[in-house]
PDB file as gemmi writes it, atoms N, CA and C in Angstrom:
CRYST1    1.000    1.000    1.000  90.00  90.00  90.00 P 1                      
ATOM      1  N   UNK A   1       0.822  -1.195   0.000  1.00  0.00           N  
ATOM      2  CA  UNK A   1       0.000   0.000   0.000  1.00  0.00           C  
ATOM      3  C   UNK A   1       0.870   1.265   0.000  1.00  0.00           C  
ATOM      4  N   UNK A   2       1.943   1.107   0.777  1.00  0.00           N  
ATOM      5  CA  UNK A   2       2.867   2.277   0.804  1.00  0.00           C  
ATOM      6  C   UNK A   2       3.667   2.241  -0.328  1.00  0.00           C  
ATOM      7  N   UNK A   3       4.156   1.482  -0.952  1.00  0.00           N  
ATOM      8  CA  UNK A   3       4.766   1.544  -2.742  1.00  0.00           C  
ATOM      9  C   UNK A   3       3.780   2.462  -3.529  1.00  0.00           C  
ATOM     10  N   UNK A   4       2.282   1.628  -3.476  1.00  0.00           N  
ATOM     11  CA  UNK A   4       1.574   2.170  -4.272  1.00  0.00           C  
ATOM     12  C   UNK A   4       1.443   4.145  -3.864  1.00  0.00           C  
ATOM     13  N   UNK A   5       1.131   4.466  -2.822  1.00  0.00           N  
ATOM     14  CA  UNK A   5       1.198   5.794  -2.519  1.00  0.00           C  
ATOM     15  C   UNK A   5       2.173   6.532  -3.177  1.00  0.00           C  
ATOM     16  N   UNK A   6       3.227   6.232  -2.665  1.00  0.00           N  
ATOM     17  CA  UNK A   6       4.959   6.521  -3.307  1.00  0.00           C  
ATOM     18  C   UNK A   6       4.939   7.006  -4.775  1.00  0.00           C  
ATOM     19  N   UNK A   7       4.537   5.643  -5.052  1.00  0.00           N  
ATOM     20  CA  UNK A   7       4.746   6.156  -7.045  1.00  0.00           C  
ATOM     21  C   UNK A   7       3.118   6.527  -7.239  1.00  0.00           C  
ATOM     22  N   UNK A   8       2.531   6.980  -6.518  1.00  0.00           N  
ATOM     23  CA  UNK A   8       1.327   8.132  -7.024  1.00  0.00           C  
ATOM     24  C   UNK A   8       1.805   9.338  -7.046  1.00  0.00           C  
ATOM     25  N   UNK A   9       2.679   9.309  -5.997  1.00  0.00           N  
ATOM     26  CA  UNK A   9       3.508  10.830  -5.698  1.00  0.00           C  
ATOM     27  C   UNK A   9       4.141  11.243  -6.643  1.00  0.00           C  
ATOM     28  N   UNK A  10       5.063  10.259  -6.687  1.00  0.00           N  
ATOM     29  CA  UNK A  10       6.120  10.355  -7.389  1.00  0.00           C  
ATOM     30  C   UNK A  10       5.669  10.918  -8.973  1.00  0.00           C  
ATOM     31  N   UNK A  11       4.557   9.924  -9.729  1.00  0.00           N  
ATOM     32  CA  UNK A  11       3.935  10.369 -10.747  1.00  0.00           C  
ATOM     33  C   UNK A  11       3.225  11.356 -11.080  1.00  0.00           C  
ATOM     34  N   UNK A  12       2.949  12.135  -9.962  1.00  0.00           N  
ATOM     35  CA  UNK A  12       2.445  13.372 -10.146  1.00  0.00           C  
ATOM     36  C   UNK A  12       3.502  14.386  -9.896  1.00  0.00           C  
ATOM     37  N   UNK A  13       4.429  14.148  -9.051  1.00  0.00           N  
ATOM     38  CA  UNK A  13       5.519  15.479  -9.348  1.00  0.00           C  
ATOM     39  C   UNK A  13       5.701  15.620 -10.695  1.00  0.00           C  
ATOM     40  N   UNK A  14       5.978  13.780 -11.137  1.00  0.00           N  
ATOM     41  CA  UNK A  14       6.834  13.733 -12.265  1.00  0.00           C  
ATOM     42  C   UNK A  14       6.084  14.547 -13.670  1.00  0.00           C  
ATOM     43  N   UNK A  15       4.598  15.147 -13.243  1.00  0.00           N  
ATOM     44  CA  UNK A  15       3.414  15.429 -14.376  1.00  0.00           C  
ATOM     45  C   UNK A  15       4.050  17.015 -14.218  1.00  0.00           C  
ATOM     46  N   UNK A  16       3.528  16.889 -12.895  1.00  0.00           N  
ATOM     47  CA  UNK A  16       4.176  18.585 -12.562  1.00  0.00           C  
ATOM     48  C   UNK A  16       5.529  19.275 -13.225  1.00  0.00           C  
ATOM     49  N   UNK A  17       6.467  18.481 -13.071  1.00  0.00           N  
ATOM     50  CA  UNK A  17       7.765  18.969 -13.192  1.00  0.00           C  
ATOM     51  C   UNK A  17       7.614  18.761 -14.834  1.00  0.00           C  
ATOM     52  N   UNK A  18       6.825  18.407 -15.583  1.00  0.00           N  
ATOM     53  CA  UNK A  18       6.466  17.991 -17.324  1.00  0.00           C  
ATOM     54  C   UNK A  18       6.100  19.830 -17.530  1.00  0.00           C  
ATOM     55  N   UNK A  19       4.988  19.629 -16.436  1.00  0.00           N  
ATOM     56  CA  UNK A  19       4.288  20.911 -17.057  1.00  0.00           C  
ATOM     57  C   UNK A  19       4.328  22.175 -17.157  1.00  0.00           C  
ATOM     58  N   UNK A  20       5.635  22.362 -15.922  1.00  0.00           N  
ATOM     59  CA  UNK A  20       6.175  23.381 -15.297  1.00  0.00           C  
ATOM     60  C   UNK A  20       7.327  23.430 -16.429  1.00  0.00           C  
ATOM     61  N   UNK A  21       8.084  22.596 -16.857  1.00  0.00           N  
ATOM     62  CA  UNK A  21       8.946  22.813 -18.254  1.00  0.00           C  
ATOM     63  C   UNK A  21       7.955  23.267 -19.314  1.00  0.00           C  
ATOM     64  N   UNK A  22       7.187  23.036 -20.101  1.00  0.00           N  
ATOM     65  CA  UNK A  22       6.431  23.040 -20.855  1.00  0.00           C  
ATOM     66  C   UNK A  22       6.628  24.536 -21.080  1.00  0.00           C  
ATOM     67  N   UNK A  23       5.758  25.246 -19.455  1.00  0.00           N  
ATOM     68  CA  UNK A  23       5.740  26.253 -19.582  1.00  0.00           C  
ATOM     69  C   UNK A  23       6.635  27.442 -19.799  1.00  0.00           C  
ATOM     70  N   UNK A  24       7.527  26.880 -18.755  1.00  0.00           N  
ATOM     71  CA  UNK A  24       8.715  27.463 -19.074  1.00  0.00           C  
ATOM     72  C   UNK A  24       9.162  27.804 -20.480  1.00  0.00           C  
ATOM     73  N   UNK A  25       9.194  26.862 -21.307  1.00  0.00           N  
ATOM     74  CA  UNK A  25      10.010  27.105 -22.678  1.00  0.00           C  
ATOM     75  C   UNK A  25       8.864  27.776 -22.874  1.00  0.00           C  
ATOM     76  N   UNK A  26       7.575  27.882 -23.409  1.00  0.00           N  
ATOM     77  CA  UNK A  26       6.542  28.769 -24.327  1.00  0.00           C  
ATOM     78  C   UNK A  26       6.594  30.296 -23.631  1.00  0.00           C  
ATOM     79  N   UNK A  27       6.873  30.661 -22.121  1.00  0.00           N  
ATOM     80  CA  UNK A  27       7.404  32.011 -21.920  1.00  0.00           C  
ATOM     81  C   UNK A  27       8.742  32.288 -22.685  1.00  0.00           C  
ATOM     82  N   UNK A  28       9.724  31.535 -22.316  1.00  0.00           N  
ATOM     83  CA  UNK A  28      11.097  31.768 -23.055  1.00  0.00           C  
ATOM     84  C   UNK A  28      10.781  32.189 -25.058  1.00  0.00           C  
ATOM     85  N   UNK A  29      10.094  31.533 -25.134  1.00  0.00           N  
ATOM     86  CA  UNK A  29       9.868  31.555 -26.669  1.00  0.00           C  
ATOM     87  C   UNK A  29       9.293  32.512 -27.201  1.00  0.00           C  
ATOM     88  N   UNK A  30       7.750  32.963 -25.893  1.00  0.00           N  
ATOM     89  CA  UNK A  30       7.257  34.370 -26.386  1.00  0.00           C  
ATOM     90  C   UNK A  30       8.085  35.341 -26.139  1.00  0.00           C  
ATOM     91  N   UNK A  31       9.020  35.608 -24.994  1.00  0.00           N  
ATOM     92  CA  UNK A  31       9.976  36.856 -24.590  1.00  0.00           C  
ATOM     93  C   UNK A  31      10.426  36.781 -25.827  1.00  0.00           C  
ATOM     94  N   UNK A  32      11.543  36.059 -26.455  1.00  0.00           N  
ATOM     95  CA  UNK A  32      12.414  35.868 -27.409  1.00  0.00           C  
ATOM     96  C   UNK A  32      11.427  36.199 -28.692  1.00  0.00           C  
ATOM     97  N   UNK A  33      10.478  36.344 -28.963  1.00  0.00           N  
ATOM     98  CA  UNK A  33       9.340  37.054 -30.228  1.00  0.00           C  
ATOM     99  C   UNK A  33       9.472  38.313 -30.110  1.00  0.00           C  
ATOM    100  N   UNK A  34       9.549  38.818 -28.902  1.00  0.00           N  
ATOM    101  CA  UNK A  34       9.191  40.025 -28.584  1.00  0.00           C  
ATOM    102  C   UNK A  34      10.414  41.169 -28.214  1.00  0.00           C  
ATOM    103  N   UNK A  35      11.319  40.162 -28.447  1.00  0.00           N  
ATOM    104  CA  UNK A  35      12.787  40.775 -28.847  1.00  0.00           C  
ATOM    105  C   UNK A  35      13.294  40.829 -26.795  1.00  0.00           C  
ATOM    106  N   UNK A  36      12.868  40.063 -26.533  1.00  0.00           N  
ATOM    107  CA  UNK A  36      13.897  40.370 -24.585  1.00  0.00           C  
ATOM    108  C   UNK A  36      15.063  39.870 -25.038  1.00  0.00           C  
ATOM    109  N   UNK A  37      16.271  40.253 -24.951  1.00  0.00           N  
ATOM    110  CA  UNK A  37      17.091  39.317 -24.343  1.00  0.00           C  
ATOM    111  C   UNK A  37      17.997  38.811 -23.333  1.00  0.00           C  
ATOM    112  N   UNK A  38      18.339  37.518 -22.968  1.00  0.00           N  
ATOM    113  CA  UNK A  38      18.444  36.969 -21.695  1.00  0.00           C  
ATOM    114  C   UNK A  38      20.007  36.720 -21.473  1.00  0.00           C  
ATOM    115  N   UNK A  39      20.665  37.225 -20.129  1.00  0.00           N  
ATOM    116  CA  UNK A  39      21.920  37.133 -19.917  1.00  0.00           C  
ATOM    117  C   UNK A  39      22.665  38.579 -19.883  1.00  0.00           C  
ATOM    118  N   UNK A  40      23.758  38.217 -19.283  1.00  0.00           N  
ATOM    119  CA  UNK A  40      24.357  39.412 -18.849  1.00  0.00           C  
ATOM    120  C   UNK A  40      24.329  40.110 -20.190  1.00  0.00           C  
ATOM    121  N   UNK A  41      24.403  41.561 -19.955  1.00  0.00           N  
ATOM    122  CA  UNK A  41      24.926  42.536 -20.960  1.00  0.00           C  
ATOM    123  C   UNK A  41      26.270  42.381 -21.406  1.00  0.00           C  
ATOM    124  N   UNK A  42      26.508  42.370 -22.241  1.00  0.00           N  
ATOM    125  CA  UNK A  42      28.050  42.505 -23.139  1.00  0.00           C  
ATOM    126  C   UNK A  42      28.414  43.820 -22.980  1.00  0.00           C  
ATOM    127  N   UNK A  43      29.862  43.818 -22.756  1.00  0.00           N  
ATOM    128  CA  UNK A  43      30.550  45.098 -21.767  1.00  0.00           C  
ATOM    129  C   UNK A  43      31.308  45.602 -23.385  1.00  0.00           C  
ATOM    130  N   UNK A  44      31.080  46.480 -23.643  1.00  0.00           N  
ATOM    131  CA  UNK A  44      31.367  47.298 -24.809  1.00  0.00           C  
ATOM    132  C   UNK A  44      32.818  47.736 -24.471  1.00  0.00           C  
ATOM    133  N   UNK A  45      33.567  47.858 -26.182  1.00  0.00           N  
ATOM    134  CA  UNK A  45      35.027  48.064 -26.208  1.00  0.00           C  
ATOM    135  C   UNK A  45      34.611  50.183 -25.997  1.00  0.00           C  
ATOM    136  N   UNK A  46      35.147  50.464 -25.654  1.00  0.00           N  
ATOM    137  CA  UNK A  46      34.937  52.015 -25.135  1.00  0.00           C  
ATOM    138  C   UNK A  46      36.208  52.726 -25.574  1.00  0.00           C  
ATOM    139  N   UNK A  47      36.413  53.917 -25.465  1.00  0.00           N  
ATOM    140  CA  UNK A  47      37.451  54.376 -26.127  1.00  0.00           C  
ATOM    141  C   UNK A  47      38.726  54.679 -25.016  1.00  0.00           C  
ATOM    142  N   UNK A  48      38.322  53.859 -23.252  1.00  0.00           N  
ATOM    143  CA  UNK A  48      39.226  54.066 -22.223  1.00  0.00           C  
ATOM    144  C   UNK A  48      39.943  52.703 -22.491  1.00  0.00           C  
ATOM    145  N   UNK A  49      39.201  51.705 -23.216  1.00  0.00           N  
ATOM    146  CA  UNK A  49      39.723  50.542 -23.767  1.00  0.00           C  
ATOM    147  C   UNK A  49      40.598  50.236 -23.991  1.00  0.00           C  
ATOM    148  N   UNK A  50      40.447  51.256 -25.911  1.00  0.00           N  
ATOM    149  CA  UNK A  50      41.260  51.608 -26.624  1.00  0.00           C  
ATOM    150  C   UNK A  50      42.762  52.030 -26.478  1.00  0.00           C  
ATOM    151  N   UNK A  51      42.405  53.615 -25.477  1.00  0.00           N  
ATOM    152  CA  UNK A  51      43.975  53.947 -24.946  1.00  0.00           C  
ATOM    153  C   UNK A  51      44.783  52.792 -24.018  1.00  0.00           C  
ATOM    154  N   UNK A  52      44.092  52.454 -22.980  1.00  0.00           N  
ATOM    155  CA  UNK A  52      44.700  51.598 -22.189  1.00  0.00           C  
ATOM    156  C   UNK A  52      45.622  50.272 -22.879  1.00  0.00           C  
ATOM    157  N   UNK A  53      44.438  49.574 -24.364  1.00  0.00           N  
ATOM    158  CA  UNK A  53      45.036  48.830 -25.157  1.00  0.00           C  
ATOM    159  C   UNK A  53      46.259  49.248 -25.803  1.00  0.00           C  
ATOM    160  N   UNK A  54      46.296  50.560 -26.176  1.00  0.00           N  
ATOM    161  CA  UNK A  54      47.531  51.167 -26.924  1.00  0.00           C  
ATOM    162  C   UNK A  54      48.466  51.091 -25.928  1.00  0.00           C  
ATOM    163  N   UNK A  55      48.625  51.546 -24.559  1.00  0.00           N  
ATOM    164  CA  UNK A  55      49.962  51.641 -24.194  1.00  0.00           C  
ATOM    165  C   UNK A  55      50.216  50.143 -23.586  1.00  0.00           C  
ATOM    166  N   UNK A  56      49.446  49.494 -23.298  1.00  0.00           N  
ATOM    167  CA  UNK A  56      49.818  47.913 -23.084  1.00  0.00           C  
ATOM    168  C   UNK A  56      50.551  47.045 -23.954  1.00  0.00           C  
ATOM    169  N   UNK A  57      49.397  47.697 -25.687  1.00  0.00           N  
ATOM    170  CA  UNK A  57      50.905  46.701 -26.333  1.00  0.00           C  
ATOM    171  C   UNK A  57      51.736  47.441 -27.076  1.00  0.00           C  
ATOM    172  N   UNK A  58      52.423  48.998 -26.348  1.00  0.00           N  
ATOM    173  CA  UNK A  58      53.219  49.184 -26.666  1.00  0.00           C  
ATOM    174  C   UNK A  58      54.300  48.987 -25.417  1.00  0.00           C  
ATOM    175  N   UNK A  59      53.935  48.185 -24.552  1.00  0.00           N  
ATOM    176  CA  UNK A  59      54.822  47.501 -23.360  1.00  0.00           C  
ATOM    177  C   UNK A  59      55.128  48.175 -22.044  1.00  0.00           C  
ATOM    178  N   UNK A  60      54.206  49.429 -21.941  1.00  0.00           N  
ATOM    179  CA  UNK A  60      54.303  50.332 -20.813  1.00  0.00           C  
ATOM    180  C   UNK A  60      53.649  50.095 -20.057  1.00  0.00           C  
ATOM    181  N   UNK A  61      52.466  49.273 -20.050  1.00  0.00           N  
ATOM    182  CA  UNK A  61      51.770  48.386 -18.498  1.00  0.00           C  
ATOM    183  C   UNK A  61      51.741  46.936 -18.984  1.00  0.00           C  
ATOM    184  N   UNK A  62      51.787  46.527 -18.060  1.00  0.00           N  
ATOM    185  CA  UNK A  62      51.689  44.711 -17.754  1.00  0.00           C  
ATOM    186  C   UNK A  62      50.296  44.735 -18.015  1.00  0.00           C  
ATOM    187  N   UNK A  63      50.374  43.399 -18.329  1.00  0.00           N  
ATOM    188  CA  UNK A  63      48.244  42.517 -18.403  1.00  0.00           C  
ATOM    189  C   UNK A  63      48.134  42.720 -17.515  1.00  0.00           C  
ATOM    190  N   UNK A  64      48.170  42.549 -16.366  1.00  0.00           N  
ATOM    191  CA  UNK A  64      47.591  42.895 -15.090  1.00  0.00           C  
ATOM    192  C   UNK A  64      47.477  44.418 -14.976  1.00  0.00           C  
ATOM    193  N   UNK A  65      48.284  45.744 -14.838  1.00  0.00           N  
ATOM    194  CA  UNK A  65      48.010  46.611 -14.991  1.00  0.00           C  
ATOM    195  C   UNK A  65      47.147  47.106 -15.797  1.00  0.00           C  
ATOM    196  N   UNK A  66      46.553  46.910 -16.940  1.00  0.00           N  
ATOM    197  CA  UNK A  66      46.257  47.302 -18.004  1.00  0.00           C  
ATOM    198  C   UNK A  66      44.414  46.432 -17.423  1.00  0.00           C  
ATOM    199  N   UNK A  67      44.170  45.284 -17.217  1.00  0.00           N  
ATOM    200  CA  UNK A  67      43.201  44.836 -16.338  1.00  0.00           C  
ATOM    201  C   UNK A  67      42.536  45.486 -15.601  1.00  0.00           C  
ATOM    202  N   UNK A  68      43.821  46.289 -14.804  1.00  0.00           N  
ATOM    203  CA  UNK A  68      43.363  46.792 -13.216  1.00  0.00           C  
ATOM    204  C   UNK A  68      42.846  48.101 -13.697  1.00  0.00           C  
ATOM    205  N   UNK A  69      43.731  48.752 -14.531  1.00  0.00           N  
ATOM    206  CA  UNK A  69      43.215  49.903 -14.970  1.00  0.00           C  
ATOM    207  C   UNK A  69      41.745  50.222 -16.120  1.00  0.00           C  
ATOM    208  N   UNK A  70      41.136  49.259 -16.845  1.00  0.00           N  
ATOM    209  CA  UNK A  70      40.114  49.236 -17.467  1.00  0.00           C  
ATOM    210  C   UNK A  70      38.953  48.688 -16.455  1.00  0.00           C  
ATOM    211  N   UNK A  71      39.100  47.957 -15.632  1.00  0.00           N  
ATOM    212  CA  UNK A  71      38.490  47.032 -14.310  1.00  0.00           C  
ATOM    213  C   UNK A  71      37.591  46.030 -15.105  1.00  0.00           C  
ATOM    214  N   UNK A  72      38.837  45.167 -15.538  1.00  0.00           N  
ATOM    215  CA  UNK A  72      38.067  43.918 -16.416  1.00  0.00           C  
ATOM    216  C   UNK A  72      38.778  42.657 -15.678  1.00  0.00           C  
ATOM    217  N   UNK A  73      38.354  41.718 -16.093  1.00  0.00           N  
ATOM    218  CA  UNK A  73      38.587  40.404 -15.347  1.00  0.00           C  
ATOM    219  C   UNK A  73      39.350  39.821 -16.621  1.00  0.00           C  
ATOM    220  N   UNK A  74      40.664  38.854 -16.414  1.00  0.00           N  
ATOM    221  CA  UNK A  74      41.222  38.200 -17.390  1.00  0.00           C  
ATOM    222  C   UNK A  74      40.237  37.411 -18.569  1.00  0.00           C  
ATOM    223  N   UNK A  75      39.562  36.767 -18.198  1.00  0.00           N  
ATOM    224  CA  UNK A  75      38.699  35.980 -19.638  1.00  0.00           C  
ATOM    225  C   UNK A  75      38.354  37.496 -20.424  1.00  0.00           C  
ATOM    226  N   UNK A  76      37.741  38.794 -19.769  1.00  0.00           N  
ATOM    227  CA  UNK A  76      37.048  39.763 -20.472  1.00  0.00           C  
ATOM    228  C   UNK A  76      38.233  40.610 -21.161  1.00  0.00           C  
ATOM    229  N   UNK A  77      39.336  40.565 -20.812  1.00  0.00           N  
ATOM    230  CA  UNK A  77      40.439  41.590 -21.573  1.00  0.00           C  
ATOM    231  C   UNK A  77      40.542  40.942 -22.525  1.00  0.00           C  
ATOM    232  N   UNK A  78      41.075  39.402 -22.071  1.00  0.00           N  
ATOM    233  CA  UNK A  78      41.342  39.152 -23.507  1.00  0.00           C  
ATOM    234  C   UNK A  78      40.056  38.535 -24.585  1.00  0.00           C  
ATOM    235  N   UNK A  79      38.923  38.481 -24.348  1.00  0.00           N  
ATOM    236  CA  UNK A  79      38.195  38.556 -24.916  1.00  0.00           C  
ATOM    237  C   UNK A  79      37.987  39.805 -26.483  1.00  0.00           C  
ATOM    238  N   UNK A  80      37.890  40.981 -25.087  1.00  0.00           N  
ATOM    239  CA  UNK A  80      37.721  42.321 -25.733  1.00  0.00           C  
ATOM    240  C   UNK A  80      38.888  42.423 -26.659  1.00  0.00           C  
ATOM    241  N   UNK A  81      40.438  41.995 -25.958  1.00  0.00           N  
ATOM    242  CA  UNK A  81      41.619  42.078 -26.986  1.00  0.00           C  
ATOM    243  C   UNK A  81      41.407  41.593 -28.463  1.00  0.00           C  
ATOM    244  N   UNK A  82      40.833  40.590 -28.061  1.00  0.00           N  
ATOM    245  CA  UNK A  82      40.621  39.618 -29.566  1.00  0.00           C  
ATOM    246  C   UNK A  82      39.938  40.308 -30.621  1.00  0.00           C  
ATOM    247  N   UNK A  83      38.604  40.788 -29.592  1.00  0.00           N  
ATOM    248  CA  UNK A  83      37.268  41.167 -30.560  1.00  0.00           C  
ATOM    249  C   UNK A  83      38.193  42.589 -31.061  1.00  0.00           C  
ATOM    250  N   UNK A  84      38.937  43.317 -30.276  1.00  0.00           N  
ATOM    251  CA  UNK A  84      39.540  44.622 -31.113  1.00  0.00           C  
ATOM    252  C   UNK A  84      40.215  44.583 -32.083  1.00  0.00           C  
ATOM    253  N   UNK A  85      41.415  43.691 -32.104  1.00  0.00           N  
ATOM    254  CA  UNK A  85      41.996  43.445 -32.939  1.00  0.00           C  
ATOM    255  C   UNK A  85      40.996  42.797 -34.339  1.00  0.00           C  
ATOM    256  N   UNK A  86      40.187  42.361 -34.045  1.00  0.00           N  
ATOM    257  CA  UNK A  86      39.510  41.449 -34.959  1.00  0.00           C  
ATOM    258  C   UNK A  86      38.937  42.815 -35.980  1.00  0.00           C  
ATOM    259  N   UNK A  87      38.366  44.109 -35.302  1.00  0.00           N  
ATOM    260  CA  UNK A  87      38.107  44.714 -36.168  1.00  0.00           C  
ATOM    261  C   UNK A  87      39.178  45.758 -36.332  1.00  0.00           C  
ATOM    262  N   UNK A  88      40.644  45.665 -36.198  1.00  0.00           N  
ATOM    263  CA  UNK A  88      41.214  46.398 -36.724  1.00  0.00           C  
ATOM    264  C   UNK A  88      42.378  45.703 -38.394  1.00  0.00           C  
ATOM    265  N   UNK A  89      42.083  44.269 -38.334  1.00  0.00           N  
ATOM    266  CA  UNK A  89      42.353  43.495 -39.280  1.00  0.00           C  
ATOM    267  C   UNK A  89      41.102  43.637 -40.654  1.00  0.00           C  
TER     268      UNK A  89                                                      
END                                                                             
């Protein structure tokens, strides 16, 4: 009798947790129609960037200086490094 209870339970979370996804994606899908979008903001190359990039690789601050002084985190410098260079090629 107590098995049977169990997986009544169990089968109805398991409906719940169906339907509660369901929903989930058809909000995600209408935001995304309606132009939201989801996730951090992308931190724009700026023109304090720029200078800071110039005297870094002309060898007058270290990566770390040049970090400390834009207040970016290593994955995001060189991220931004890449994406700059990318449009100066």
């Amino acid at each position: 009798m107590e098995n049977q209870f169990l997986s009544l339970l169990a089968y109805v979370a398991e409906q719940e947790r169906k339907k509660n996804r369901t929903q989930q994606a058809e909000g995600i899908e209408v935001a995304r129609t309606e132009g939201v979008t989801f996730g951090r903001t992308k931190q724009e190359i700026d023109n304090k960037f720029i200078e800071i990039y110039e005297v870094w690789k002309s060898g007058e601050f270290t990566t770390t200086e040049a970090m400390r002084r834009i207040g970016m985190r290593k994955p995001t410098f060189y991220r931004s490094v890449k994406e700059y260079e990318g449009k100066l090629s």
